[in-house]
Jmol script that loads the backbone (N, CA, C; Angstrom):
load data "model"
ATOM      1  N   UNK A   1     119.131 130.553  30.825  1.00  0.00           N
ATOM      2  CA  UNK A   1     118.495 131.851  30.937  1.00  0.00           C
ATOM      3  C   UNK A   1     119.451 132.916  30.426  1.00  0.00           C
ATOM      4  N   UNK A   2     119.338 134.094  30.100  1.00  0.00           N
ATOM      5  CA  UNK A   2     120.027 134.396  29.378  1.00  0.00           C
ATOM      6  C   UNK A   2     118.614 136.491  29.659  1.00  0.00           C
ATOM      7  N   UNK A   3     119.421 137.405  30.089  1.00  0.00           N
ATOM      8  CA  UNK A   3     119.371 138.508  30.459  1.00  0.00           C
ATOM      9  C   UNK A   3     117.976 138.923  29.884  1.00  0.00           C
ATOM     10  N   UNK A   4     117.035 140.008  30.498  1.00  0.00           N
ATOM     11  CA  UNK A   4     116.216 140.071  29.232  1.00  0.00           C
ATOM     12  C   UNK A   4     116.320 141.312  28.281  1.00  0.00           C
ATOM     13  N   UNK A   5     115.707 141.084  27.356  1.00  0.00           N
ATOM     14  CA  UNK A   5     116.559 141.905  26.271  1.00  0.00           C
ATOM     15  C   UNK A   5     117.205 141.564  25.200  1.00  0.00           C
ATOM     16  N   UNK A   6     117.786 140.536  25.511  1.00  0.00           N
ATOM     17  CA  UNK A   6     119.157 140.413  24.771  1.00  0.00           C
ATOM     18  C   UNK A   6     118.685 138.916  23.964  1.00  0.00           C
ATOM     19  N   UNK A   7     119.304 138.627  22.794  1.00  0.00           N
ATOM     20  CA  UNK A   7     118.692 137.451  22.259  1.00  0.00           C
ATOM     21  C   UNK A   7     119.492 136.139  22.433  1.00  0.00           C
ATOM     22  N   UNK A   8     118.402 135.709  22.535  1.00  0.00           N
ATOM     23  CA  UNK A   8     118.701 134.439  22.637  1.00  0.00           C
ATOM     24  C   UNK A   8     119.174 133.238  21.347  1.00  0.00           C
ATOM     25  N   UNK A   9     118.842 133.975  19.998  1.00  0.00           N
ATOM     26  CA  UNK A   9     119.570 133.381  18.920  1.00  0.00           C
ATOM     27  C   UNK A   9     118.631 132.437  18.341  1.00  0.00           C
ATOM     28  N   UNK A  10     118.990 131.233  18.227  1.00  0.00           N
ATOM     29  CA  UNK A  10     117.919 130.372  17.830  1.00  0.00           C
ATOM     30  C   UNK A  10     117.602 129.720  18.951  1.00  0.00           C
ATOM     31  N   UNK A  11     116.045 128.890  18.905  1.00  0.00           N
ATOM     32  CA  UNK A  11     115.479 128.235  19.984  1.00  0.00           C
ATOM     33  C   UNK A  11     116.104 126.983  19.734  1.00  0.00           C
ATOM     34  N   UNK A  12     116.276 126.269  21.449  1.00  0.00           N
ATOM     35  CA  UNK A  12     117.106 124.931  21.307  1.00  0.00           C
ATOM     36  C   UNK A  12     116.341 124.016  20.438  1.00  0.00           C
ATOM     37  N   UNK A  13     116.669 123.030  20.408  1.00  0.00           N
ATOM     38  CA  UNK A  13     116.076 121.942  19.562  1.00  0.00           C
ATOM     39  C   UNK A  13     115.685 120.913  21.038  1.00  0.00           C
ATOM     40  N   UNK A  14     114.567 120.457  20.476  1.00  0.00           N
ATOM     41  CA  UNK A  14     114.245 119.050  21.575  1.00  0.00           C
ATOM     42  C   UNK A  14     112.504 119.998  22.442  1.00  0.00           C
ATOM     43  N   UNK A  15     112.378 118.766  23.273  1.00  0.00           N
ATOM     44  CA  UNK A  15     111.165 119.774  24.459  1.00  0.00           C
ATOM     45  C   UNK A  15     111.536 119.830  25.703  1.00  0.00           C
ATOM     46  N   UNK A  16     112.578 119.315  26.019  1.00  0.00           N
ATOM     47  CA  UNK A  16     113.322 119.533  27.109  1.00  0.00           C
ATOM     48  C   UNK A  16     113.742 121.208  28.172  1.00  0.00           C
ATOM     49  N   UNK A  17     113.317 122.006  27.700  1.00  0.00           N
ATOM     50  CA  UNK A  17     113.997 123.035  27.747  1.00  0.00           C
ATOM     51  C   UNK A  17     112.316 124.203  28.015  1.00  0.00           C
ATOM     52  N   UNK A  18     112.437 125.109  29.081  1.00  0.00           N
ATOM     53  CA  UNK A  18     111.582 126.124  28.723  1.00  0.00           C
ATOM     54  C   UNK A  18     111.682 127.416  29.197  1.00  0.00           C
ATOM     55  N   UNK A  19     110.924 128.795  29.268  1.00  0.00           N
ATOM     56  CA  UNK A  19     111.120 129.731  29.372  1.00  0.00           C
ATOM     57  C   UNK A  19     111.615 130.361  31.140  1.00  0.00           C
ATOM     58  N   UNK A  20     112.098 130.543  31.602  1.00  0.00           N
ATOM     59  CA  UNK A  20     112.467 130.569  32.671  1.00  0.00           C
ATOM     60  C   UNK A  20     112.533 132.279  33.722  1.00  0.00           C
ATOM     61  N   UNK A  21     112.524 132.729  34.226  1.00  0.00           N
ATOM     62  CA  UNK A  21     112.673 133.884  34.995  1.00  0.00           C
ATOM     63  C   UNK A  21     113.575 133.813  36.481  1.00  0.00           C
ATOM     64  N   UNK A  22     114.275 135.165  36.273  1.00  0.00           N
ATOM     65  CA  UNK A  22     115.272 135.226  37.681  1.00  0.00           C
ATOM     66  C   UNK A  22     114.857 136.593  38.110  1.00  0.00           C
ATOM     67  N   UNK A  23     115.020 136.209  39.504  1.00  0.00           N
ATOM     68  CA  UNK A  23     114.601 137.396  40.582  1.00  0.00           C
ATOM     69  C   UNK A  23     115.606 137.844  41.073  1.00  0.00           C
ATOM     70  N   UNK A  24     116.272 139.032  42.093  1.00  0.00           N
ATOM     71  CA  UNK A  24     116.791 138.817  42.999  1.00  0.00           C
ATOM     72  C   UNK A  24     116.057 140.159  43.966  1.00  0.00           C
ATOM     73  N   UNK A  25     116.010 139.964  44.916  1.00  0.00           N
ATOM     74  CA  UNK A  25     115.208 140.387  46.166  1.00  0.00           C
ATOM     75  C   UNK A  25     116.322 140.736  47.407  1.00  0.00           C
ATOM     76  N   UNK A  26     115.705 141.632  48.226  1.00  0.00           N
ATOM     77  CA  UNK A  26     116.433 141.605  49.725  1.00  0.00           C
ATOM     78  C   UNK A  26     115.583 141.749  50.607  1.00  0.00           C
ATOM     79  N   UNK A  27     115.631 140.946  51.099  1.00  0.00           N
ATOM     80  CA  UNK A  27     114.892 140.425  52.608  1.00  0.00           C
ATOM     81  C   UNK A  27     115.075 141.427  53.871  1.00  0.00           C
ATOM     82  N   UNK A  28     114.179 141.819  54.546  1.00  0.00           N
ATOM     83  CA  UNK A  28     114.065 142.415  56.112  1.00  0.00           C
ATOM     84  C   UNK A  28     115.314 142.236  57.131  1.00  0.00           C
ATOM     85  N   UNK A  29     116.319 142.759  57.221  1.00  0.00           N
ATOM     86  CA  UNK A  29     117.533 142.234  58.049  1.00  0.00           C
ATOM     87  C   UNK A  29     118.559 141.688  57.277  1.00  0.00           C
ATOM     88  N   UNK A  30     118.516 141.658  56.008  1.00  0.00           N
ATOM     89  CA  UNK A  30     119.845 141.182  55.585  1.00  0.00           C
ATOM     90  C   UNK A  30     120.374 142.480  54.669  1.00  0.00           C
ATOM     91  N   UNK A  31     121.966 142.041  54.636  1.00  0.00           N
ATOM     92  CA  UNK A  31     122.536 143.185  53.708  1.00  0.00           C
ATOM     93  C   UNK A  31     122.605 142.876  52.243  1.00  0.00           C
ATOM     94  N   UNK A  32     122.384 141.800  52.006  1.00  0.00           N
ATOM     95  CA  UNK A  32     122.370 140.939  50.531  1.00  0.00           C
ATOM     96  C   UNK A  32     121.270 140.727  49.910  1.00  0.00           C
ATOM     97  N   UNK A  33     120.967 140.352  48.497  1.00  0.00           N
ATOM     98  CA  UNK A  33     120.255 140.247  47.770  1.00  0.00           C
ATOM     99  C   UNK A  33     120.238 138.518  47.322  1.00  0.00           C
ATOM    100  N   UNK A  34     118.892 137.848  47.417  1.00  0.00           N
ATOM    101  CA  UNK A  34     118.786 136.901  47.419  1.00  0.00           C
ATOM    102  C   UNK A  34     118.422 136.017  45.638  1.00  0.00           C
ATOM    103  N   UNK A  35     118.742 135.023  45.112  1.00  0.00           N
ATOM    104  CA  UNK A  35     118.272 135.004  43.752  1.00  0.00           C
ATOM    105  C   UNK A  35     117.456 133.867  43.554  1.00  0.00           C
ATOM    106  N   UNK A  36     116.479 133.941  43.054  1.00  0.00           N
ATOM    107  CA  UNK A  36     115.151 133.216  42.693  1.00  0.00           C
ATOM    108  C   UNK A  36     115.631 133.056  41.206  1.00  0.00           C
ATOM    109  N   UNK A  37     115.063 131.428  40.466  1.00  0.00           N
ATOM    110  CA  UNK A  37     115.169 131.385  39.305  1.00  0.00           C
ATOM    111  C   UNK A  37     113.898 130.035  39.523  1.00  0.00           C
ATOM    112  N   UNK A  38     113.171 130.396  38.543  1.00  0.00           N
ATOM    113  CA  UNK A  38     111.675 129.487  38.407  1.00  0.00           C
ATOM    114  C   UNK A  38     111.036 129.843  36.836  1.00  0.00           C
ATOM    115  N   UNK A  39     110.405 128.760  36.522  1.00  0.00           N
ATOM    116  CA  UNK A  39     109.900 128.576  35.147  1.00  0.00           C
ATOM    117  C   UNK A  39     108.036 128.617  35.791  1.00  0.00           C
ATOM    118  N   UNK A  40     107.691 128.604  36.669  1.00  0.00           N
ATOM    119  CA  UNK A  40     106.390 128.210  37.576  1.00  0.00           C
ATOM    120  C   UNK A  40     105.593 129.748  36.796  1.00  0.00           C
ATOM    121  N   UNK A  41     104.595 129.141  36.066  1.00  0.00           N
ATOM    122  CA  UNK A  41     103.579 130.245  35.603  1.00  0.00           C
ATOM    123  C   UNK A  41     102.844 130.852  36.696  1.00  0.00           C
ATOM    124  N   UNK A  42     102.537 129.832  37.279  1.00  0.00           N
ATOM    125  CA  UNK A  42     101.757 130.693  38.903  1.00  0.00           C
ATOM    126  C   UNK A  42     103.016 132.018  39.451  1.00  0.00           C
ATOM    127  N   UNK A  43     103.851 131.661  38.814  1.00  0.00           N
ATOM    128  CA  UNK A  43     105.065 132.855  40.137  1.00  0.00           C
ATOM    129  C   UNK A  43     104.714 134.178  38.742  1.00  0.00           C
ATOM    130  N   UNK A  44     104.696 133.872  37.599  1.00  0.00           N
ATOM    131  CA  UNK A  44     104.847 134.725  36.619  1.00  0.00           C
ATOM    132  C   UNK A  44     103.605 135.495  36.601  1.00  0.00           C
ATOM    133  N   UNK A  45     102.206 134.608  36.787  1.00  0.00           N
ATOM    134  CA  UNK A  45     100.911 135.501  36.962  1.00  0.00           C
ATOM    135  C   UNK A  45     101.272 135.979  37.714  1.00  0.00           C
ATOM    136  N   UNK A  46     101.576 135.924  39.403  1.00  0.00           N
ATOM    137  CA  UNK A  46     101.898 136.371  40.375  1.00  0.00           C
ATOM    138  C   UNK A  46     102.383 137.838  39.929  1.00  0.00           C
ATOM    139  N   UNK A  47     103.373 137.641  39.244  1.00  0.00           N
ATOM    140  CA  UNK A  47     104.725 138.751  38.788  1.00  0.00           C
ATOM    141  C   UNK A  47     103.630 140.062  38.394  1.00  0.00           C
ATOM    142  N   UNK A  48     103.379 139.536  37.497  1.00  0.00           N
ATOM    143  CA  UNK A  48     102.385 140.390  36.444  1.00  0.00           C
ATOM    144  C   UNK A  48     101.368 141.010  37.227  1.00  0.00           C
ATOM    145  N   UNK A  49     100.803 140.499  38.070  1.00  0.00           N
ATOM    146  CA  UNK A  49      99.735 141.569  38.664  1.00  0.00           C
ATOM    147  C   UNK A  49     100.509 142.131  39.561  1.00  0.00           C
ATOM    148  N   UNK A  50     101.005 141.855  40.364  1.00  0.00           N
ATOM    149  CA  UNK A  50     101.969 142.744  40.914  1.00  0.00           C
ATOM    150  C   UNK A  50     102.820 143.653  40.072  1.00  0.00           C
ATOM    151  N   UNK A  51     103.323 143.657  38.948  1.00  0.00           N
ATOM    152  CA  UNK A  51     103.935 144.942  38.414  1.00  0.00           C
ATOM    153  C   UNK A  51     102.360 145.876  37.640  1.00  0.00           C
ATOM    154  N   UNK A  52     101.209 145.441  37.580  1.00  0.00           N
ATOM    155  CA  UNK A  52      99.532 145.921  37.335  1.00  0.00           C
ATOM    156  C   UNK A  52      99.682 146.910  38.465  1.00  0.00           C
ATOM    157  N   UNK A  53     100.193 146.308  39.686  1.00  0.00           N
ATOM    158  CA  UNK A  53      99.809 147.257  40.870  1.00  0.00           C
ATOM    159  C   UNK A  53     100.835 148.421  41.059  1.00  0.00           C
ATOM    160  N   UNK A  54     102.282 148.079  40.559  1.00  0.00           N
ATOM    161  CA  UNK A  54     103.076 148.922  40.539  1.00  0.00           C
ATOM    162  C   UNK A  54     102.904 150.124  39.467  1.00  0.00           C
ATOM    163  N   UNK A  55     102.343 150.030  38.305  1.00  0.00           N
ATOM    164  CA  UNK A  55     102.063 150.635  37.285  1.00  0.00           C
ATOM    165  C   UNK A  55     101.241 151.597  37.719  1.00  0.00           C
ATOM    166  N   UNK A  56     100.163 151.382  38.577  1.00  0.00           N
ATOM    167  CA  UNK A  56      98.861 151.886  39.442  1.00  0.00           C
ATOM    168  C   UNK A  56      99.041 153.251  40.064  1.00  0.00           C
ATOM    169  N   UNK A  57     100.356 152.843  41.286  1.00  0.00           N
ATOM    170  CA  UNK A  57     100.765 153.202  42.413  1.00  0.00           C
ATOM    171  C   UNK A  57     102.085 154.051  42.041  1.00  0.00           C
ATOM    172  N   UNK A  58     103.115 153.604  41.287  1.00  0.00           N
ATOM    173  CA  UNK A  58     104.465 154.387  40.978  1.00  0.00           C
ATOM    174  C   UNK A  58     104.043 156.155  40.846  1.00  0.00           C
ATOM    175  N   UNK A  59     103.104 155.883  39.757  1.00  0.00           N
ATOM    176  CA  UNK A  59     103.062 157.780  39.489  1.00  0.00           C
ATOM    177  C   UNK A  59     103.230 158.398  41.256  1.00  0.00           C
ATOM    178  N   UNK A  60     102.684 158.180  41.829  1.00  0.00           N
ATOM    179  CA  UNK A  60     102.377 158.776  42.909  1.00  0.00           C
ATOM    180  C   UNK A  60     103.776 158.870  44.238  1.00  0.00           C
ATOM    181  N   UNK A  61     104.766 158.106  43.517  1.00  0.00           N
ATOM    182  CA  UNK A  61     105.595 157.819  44.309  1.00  0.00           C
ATOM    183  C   UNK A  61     106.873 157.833  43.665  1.00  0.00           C
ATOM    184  N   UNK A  62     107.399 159.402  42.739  1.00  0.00           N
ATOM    185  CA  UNK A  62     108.119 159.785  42.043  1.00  0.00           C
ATOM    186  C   UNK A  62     109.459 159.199  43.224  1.00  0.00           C
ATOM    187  N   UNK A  63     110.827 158.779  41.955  1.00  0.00           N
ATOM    188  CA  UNK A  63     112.259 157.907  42.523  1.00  0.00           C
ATOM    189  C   UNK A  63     111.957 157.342  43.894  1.00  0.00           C
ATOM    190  N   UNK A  64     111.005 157.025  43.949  1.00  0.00           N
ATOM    191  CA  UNK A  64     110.606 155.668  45.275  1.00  0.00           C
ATOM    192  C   UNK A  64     110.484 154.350  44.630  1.00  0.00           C
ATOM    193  N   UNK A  65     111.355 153.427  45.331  1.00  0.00           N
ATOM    194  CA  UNK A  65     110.935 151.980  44.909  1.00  0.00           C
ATOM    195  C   UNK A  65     109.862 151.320  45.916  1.00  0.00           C
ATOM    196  N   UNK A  66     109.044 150.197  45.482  1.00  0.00           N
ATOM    197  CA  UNK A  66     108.601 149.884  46.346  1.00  0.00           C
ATOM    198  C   UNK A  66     108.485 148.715  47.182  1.00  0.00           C
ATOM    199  N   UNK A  67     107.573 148.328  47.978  1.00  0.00           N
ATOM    200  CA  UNK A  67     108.329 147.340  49.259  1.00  0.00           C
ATOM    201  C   UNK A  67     107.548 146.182  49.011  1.00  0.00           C
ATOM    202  N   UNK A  68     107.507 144.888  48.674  1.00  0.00           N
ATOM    203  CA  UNK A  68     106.671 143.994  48.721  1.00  0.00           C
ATOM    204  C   UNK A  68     106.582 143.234  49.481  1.00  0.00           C
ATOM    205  N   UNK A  69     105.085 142.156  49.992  1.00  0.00           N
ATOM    206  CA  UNK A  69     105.473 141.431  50.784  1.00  0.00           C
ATOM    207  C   UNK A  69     104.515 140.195  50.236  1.00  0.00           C
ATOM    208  N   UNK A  70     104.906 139.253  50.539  1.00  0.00           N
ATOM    209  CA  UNK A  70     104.276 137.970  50.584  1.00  0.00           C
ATOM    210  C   UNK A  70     102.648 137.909  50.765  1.00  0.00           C
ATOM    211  N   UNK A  71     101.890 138.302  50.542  1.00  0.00           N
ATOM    212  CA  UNK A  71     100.483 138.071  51.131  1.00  0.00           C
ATOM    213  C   UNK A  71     100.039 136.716  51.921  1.00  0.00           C
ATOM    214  N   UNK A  72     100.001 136.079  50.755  1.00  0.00           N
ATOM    215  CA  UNK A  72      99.604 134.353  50.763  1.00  0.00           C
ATOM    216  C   UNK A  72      99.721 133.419  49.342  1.00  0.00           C
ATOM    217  N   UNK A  73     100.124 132.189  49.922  1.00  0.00           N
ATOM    218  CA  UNK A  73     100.207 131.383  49.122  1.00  0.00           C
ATOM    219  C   UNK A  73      99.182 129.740  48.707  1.00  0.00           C
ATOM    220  N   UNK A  74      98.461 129.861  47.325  1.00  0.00           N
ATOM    221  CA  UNK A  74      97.374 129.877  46.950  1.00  0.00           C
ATOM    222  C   UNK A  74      97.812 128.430  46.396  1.00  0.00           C
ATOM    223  N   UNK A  75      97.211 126.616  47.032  1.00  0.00           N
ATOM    224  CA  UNK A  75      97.628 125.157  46.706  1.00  0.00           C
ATOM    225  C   UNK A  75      96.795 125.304  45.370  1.00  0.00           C
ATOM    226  N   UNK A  76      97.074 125.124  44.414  1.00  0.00           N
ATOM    227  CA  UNK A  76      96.360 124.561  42.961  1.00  0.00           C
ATOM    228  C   UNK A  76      96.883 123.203  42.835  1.00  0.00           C
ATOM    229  N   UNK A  77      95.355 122.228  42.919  1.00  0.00           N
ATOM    230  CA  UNK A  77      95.672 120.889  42.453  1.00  0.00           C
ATOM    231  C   UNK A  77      95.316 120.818  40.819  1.00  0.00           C
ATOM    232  N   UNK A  78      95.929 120.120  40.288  1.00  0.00           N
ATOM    233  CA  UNK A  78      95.769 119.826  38.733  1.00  0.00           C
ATOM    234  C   UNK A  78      96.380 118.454  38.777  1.00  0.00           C
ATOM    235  N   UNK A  79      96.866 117.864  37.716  1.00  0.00           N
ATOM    236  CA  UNK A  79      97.980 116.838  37.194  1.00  0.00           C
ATOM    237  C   UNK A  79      98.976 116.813  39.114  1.00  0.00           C
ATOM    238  N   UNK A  80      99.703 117.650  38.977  1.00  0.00           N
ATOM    239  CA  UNK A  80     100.416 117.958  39.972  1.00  0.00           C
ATOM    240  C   UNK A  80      99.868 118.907  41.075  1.00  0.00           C
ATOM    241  N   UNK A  81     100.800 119.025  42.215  1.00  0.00           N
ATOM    242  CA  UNK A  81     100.335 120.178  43.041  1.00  0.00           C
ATOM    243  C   UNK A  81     101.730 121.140  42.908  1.00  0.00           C
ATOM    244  N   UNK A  82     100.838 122.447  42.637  1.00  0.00           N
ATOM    245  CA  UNK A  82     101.674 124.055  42.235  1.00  0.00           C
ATOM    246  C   UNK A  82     100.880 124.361  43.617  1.00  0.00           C
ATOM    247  N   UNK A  83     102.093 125.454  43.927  1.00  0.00           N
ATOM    248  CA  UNK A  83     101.659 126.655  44.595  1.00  0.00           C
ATOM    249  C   UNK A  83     101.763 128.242  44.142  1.00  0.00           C
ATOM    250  N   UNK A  84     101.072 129.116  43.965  1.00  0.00           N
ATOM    251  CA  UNK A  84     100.680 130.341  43.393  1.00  0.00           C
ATOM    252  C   UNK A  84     100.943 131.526  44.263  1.00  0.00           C
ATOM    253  N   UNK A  85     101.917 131.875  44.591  1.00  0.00           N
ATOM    254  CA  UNK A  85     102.042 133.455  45.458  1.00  0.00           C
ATOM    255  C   UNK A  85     101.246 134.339  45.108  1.00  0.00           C
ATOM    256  N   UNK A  86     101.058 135.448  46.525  1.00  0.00           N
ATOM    257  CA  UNK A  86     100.119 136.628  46.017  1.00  0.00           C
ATOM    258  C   UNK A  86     101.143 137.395  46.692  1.00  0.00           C
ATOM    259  N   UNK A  87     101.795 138.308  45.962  1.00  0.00           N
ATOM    260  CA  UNK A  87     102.490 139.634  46.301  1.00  0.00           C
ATOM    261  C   UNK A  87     101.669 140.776  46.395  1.00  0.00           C
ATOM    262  N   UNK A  88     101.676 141.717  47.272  1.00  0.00           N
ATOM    263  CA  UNK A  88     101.175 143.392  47.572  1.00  0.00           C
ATOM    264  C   UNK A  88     102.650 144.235  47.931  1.00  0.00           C
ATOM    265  N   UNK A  89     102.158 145.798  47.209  1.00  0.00           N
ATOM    266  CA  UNK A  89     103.041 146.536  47.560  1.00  0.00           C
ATOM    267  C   UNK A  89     102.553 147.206  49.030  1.00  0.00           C
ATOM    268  N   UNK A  90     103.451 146.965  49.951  1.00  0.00           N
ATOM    269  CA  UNK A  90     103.138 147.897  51.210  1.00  0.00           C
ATOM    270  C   UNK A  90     103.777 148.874  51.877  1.00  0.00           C
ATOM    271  N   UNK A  91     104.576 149.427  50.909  1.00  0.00           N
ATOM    272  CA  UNK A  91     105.289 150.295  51.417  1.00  0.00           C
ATOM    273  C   UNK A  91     106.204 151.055  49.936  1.00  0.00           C
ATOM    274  N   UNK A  92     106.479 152.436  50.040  1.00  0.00           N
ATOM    275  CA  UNK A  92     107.659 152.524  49.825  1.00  0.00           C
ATOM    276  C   UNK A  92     109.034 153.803  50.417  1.00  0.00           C
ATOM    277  N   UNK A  93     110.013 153.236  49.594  1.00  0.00           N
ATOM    278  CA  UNK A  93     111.017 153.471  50.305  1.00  0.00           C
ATOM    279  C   UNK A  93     112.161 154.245  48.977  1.00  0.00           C
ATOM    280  N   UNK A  94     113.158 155.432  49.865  1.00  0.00           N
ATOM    281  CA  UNK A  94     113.731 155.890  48.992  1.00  0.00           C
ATOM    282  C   UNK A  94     115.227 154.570  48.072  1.00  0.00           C
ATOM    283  N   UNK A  95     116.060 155.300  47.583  1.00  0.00           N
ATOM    284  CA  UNK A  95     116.568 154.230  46.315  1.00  0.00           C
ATOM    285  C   UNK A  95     117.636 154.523  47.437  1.00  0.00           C
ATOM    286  N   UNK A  96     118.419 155.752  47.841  1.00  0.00           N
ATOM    287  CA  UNK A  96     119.633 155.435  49.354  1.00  0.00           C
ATOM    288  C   UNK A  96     119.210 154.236  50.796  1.00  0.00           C
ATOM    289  N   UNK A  97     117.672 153.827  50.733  1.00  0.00           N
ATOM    290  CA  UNK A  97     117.606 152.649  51.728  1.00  0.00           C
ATOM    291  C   UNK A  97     117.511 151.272  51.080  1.00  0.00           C
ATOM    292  N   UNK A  98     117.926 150.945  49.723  1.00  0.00           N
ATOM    293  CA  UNK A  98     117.961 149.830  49.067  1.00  0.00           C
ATOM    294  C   UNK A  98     119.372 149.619  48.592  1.00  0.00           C
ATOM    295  N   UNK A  99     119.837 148.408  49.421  1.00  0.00           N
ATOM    296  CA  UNK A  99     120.675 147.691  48.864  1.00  0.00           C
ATOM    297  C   UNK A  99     121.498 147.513  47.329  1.00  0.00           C
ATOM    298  N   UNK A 100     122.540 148.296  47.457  1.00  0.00           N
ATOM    299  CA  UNK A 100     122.994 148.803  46.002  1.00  0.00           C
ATOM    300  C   UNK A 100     123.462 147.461  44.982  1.00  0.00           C
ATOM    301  N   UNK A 101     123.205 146.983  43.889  1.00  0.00           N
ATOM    302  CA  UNK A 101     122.985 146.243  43.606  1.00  0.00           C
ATOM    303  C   UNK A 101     124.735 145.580  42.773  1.00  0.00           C
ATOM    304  N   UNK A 102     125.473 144.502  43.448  1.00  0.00           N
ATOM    305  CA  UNK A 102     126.811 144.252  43.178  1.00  0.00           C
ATOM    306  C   UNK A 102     127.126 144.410  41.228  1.00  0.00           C
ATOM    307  N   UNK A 103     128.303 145.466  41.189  1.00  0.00           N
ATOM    308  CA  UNK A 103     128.841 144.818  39.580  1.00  0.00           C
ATOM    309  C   UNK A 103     128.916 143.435  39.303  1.00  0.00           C
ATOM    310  N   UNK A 104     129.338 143.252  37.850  1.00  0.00           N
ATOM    311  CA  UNK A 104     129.545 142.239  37.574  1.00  0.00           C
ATOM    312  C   UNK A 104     131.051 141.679  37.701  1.00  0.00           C
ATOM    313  N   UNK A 105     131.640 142.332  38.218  1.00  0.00           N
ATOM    314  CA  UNK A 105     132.747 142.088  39.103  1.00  0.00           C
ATOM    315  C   UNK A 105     132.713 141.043  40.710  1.00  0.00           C
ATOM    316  N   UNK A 106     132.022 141.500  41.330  1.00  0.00           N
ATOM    317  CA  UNK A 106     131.382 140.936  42.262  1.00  0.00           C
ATOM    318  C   UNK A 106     130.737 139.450  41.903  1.00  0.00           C
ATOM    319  N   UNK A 107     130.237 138.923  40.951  1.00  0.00           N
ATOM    320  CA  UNK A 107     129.092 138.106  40.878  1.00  0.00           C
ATOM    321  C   UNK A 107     130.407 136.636  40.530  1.00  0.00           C
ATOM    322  N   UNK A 108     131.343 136.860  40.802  1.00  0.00           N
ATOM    323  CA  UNK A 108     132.126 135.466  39.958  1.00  0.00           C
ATOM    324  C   UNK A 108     132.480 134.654  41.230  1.00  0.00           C
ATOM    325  N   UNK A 109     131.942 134.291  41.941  1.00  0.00           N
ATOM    326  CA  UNK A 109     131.986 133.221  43.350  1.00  0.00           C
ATOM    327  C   UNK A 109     131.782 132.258  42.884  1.00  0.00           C
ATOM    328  N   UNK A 110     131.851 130.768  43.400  1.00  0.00           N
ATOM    329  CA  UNK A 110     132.010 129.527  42.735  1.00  0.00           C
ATOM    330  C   UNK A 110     130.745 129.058  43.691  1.00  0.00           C
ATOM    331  N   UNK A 111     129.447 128.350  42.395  1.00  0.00           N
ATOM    332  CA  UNK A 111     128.533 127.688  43.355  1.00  0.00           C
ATOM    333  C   UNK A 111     128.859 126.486  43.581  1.00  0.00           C
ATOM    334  N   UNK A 112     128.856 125.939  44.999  1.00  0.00           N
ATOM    335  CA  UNK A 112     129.355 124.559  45.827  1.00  0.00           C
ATOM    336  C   UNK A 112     128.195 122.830  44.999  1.00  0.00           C
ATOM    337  N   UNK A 113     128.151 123.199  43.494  1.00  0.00           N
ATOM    338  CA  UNK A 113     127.847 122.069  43.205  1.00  0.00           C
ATOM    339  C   UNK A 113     127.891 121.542  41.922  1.00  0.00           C
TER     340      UNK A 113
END
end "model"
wireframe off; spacefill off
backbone 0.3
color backbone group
């Protein structure tokens, strides 16, 4: 994965490999920001109507971010079984009650695997 924006150069070779997305979020009670990384089209529709709703709702809620929550989560059988999140905005909140987001100084911790 690789920032968005920024290029990625040439596409790998092989089919091994596909488009991917990273989150990071902060949860109700914690001081940290949590990181999601998924290739799952259901999370990406998900994404997309939820930023539909943010697009909607922002004018109205000048330097406010806003608060999301989980609605429900939607079993699609096919080939495999996916599950499909439904995100809503329910709140928002000023940018001094959100978790300031670490430099890239901060981010060089060693993952345990």
């Amino acid at each position: 994965m690789v920032p968005m924006g920024e290029d990625i150069g040439e596409m790998p070779e092989g089919e091994n490999w596909q488009e991917g997305l990273r989150l990071q979020v902060k949860m109700p009670g914690e001081d940290f920001r949590r990181t999601m990384m998924s290739s799952a089209i259901g999370l990406w529709r998900s994404l997309d109507r939820l930023h539909d709703q943010y697009v909607e709702l922002a004018p109205a809620q000048p330097g406010k971010v806003p608060v999301v929550k989980l609605l429900d989560v939607m079993e699609i059988k096919a080939r495999t079984t996916s599950y499909m999140p439904s995100f809503g905005i329910v709140g928002w909140i000023g940018p001094d009650e959100v978790l300031q987001r670490p430099t890239r100084g901060d981010l060089d911790d060693q993952i345990p695997f």
